[in-house]
ZATI-437457 format. One record per residue (C-alpha): x, y, z; residue number from 1; residue in one letter. Coordinates in steps of 0.2 Angstrom, whole numbers. Layout:
# ZATI-437457
    px    py    pz   n res
     X     Y     Z NUM   A
...
***
This chain:
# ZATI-437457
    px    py    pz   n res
   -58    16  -108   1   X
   -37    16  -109   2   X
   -29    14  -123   3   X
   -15     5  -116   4   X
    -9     1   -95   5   X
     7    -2   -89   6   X
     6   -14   -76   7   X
    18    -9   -62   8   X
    19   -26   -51   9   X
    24   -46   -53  10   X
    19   -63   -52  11   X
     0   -67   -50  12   X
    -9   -50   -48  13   X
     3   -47   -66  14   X
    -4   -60   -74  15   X
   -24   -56   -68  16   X
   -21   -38   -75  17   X
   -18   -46   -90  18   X
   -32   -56   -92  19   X
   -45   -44   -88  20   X
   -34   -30  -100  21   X
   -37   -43  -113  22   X
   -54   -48  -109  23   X
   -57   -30  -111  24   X
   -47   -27  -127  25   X
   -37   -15  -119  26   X
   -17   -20  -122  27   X
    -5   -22  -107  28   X
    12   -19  -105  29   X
    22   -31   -92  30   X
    38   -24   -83  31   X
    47   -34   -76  32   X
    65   -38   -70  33   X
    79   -48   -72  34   X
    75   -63   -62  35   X
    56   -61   -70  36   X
    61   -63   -88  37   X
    54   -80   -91  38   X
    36   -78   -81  39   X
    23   -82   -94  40   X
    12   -67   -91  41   X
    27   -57   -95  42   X
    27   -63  -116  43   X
     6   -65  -113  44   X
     5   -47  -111  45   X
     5   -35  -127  46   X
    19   -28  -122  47   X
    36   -30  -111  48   X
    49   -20  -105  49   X
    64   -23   -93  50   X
    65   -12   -81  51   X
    82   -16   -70  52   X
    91   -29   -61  53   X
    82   -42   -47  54   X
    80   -32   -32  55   X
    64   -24   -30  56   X
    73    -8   -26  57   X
    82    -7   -43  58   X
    67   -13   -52  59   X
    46   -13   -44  60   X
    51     0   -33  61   X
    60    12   -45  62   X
    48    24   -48  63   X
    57    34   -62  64   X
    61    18   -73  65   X
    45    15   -71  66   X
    37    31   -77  67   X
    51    31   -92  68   X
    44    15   -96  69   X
    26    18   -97  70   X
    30    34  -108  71   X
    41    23  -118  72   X
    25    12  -122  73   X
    14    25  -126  74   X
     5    20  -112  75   X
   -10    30  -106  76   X
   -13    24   -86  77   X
    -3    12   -74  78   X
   -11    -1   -62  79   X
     1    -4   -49  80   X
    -9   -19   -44  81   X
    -5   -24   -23  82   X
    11   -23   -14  83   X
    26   -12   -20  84   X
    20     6   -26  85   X
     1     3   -22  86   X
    -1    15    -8  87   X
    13    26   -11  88   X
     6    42   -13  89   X
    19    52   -22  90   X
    20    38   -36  91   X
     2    41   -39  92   X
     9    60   -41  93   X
    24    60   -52  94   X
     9    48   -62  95   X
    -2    59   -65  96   X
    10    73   -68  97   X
    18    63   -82  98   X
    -1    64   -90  99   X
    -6    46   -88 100   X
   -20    40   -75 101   X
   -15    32   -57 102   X
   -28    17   -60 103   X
   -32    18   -41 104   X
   -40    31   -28 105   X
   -34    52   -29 106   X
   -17    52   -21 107   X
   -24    61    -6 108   X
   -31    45     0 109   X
   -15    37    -3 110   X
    -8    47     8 111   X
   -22    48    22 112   X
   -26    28    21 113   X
    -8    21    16 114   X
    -3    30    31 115   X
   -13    19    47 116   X
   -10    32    59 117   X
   -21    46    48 118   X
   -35    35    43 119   X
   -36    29    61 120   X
   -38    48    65 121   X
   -51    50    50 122   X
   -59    33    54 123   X
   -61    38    72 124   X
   -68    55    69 125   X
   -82    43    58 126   X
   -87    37    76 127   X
   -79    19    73 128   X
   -70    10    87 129   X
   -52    10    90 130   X
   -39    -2    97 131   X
   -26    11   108 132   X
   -12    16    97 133   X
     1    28    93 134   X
     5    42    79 135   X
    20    37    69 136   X
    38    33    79 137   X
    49    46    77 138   X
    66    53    85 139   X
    81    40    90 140   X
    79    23    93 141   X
    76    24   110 142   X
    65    40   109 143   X
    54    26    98 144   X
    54    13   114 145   X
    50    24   124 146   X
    34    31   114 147   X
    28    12   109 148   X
    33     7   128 149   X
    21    19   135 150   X
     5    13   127 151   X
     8    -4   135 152   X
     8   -23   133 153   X
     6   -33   122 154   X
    12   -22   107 155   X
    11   -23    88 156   X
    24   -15    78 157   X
    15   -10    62 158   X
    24    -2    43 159   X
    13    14    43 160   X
    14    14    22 161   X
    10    -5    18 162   X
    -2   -17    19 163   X
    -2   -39    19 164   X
     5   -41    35 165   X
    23   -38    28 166   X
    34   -31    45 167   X
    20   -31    58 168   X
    30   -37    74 169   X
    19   -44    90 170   X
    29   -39   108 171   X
    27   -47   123 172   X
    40   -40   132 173   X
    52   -21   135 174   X
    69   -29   132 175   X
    59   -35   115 176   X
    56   -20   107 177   X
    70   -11   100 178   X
    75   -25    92 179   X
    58   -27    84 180   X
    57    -9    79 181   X
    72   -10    71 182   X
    69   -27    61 183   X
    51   -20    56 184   X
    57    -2    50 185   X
    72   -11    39 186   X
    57   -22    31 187   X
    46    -9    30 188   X
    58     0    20 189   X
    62   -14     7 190   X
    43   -18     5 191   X
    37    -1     4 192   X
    49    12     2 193   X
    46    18    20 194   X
    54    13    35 195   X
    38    24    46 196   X
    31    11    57 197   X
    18    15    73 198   X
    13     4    87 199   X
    -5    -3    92 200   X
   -12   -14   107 201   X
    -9   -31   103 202   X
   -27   -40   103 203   X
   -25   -59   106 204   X
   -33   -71    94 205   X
   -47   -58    87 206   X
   -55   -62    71 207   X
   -49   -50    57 208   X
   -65   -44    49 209   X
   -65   -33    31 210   X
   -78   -26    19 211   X
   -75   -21     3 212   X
   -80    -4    -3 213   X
   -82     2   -21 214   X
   -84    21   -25 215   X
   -84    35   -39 216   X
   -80    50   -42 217   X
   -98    56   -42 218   X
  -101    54   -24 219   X
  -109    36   -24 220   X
  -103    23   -12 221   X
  -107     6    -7 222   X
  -101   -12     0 223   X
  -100   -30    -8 224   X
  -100   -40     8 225   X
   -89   -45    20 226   X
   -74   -54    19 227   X
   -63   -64    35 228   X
   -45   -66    36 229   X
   -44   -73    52 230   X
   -32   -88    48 231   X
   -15   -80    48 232   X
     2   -87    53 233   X
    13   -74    59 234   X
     1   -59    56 235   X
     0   -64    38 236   X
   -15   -69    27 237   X
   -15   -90    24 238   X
   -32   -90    20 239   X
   -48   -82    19 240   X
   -67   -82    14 241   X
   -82   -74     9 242   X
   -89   -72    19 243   X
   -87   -71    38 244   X
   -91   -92    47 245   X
  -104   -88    62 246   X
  -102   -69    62 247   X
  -121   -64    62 248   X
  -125   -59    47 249   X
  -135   -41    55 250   X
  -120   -39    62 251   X
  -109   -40    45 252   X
  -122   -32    38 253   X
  -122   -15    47 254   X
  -104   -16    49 255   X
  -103   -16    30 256   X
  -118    -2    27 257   X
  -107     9    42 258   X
   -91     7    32 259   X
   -98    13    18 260   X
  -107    27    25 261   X
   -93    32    31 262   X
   -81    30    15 263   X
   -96    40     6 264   X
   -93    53    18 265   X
   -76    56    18 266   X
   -78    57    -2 267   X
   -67    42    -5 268   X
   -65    39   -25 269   X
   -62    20   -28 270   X
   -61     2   -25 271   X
   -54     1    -7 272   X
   -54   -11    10 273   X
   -58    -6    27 274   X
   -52   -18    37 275   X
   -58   -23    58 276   X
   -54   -35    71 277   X
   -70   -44    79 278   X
   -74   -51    95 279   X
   -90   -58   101 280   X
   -86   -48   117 281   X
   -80   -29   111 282   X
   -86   -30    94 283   X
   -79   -21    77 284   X
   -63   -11    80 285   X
   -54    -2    67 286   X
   -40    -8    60 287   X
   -34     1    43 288   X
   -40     5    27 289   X
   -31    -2    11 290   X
   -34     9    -5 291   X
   -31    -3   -17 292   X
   -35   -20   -24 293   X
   -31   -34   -11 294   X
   -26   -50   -12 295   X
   -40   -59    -8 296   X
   -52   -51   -19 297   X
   -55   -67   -29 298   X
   -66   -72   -16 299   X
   -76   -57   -17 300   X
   -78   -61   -36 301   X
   -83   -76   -33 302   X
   -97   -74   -23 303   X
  -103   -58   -31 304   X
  -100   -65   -51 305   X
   -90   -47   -51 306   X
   -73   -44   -60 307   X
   -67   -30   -48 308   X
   -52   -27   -59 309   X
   -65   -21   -73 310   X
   -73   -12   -60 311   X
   -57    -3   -55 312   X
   -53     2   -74 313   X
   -70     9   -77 314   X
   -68    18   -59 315   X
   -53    28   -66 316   X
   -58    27   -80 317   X
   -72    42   -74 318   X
   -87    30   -76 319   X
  -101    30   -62 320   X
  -105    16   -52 321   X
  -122    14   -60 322   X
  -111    12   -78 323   X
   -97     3   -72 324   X
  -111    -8   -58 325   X
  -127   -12   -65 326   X
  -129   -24   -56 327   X
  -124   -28   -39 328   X
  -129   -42   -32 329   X
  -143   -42   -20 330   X
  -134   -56    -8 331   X
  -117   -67   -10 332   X
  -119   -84   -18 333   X
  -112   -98    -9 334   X
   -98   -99     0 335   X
   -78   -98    -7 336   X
   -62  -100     1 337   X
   -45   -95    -3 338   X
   -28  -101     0 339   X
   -12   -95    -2 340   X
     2  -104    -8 341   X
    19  -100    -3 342   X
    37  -109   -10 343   X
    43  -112     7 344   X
    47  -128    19 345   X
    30  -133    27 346   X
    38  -137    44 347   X
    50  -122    45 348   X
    42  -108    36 349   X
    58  -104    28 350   X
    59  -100     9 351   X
    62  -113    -4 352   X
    67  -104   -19 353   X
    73  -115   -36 354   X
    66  -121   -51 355   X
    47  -127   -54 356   X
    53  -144   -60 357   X
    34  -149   -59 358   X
    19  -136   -58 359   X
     2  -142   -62 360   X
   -11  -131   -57 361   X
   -29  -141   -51 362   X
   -43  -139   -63 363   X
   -61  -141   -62 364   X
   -79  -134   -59 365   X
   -78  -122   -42 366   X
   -58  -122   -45 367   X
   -49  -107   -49 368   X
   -29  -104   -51 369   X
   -19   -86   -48 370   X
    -3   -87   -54 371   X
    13   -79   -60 372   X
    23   -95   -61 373   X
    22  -111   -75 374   X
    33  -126   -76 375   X
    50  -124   -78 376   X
    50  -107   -72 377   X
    63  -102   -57 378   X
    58   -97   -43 379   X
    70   -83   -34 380   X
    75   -75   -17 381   X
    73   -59   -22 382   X
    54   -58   -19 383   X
    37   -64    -6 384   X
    38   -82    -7 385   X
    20   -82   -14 386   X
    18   -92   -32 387   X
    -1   -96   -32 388   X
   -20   -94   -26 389   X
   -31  -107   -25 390   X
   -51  -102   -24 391   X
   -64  -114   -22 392   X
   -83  -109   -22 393   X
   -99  -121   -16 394   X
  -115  -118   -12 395   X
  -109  -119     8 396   X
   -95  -118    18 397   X
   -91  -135    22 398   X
   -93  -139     2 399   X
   -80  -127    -1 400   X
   -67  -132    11 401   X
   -70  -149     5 402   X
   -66  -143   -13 403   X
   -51  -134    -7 404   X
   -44  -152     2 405   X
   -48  -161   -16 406   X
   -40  -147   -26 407   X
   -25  -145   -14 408   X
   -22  -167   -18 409   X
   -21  -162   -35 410   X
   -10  -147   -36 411   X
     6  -156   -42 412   X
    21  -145   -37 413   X
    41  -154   -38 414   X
    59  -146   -35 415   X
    53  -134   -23 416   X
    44  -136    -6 417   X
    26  -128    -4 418   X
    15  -124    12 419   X
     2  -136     2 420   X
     5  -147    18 421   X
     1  -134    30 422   X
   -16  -128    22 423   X
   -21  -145    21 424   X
   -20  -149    40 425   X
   -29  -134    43 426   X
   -41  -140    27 427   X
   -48  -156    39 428   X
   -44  -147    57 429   X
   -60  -149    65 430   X
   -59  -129    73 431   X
   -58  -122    55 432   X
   -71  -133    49 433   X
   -84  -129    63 434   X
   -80  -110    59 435   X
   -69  -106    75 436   X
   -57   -93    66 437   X
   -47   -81    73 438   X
   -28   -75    72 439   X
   -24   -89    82 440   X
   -31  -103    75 441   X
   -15  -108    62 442   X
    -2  -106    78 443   X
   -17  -119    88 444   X
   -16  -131    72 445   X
     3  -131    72 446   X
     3  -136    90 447   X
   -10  -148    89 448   X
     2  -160    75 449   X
    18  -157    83 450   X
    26  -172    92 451   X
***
């Protein structure tokens, strides 16, 4: 195991990294910024160093401070959790060429999967459906249009180096899309360090579909279920579960074996997500694979008893999935749901930074908290909105919602505004509850309370 790893992120994946480092008795080092110096998983970690000012830019995106910093701690590997530098391949370079270990797949894959339009083309070759799309925009503006404009509508305009729904812009209509491909390659570039964006056929209200795969380095490869992320509001994540309500389970279940097959095939080294969109009518169709940890692992960890953070160490660390996975579980347990918890105004989606004049997480048996933030701390401008996970698990579905409502009453927020409201409604909206997700579902719920 590592004798010491730098953690290149923020905010809650920060602070799990440092719980498992610890449980694991393997010190951490937190970077962080200015407008981060407070956090308390910054002075719960072994270790902290600044490493610039509050742009992300200047600070979680600045690849050589943070290299200097990780040789400045004697650090032997980095984790650059999800977001930020997590798919950018030549971080995962100048990383290992420095001598320390990139604690995610080999650097090809971040360049083959962080890039949607190669593992599209890899995927494809694997026999897996696909949605029409095209190769990565390139040329002038209008060159761009015209490219996009020719696989027709509706489009989505997608960042071909991130992940999380950051950038991804729907387009109904011509005189929409330069504007979108500009707005989506400015964000893409603050998000990700790459402005690269490539367009796909807009599927209306599919269900979003993922499984997560696990792999080593000595050629073993396999699945830990299913996972659905169907809730979104405005292509991002809100909420999802493990696993998938009223997908047939045979169906999951050989979805799951082919992705893995598949992964094994192509040699792939790591933890990693391939992610589908689902119909009862077409079926699976390929979406993207993410090479790194995502956001809503936690529900995948609670169904499978497994800390896929521990798992990723001893991944990179060389281990075999028969060390690092001796026991994978033969079936999920119950049912858990997660939600994310954003500082912005629950009627207009906007942002609500300022301070955490109030923050009491809920507790209790089922109940578990993500988080960077604790009271009193400031939340800024400078980053995603997002200051929490909630994850409930039950035996069933309904149980699990139910637990998510009761946890959601008790989470005590004051001085900013939260989407607690939001998740709620959709918590007691008879659709969700009967299991009739898709990417839809939220905007449906909106329109359904509004006067």
């Amino acid at each position: 195991m590592f004798k010491k790893v730098v953690i290149a992120n923020r905010g809650a994946v920060a602070a799990r990294l440092v719980r498992t480092l610890r449980s694991l008795s393997v010190p951490s080092v937190a970077l962080y910024s200015e407008a981060d110096a407070a956090l308390p998983y910054v002075h719960e970690a072994d270790q902290r160093l600044l490493i610039g000012p509050p742009p992300a830019t200047q600070s979680y995106l600045n690849q050589e401070a943070i290299l200097a910093a990780a040789l400045k701690a004697g650090a032997d590997a980095i984790h650059p959790g999800y977001g930020f530098l997590s798919e950018n391949y030549e971080f995962a370079e100048k990383v290992i060429a420095a001598g320390l270990t990139f604690i995610g797949p080999d650097p090809k894959w971040l360049e083959l999967m962080g890039d949607k339009t190669a593992s599209k083309k890899l995927m494809a070759d694997e026999g897996f459906p696909m949605s029409p799309s095209t190769g990565i925009l390139t040329g002038t503006l209008e060159e761009q249009v015209e490219e996009a404009a020719a696989l027709g509508f509706p489009l989505l305009i997608k960042p071909a180096g991130g992940g999380g729904g950051i950038g991804m812009t729907p387009v109904h209509e011509a005189d929409k899309l330069a504007a979108a491909i500009e707005s989506a390659g400015k964000l893409a570039a603050r998000s990700f360090g790459r402005p690269a964006l490539y367009a796909e056929r807009l599927l209306e209200n599919p269900r979003h579909v993922e499984f997560q795969i696990v792999a080593d380095r000595q050629g073993r490869t396999l699945h830990l279920f299913e996972r659905d992320c169907s809730t979104q509001r405005r292509r991002q994540k809100v909420v999802e579960e493990a696993g998938a309500p009223g997908l047939p389970p045979a169906a999951a279940g050989a979805m799951a074996e082919r992705a893995a097959e598949a992964m094994s095939r192509l040699g792939y080294d790591h933890l990693g997500t391939v992610e589908t969109l689902y119909s009862p009518e077409t079926g699976f169709s390929f979406l993207e694979v993410n090479p790194r940890l995502q956001v809503e692992h936690g529900v995948t960890e609670e169904v499978t008893g497994l800390d896929l953070v521990a798992l990723q160490l001893r991944l990179a660390a060389g281990q075999s999935l028969e060390s690092a996975l001796p026991k994978r579980p033969a079936a999920p347990r119950g049912h858990a749901i997660e939600a994310r918890i954003y500082a912005e105004d629950p009627d207009k989606f906007f942002p609500s930074p300022g301070p955490l004049k109030v923050f009491r997480p809920p507790k209790g048996p089922g109940v578990r908290v993500e988080t960077g933030f604790a009271e009193g701390a400031l939340v800024t401008p400078f980053y995603d909105p997002m200051i929490a996970l909630v994850i409930t698990l039950a035996d069933n579905r309904l149980a699990a919602i139910d637990l998510m409502s009761e946890a959601l009453d008790a989470f005590a927020i004051e001085g900013i505004k939260t989407n607690i409201p939001f998740v709620r409604g959709l918590m007691k909206y008879g659709p969700f509850r009967e299991g009739r997700v898709h990417t839809g579902l939220a905007e449906e719920y909106l329109k359904s309370v509004q006067p």
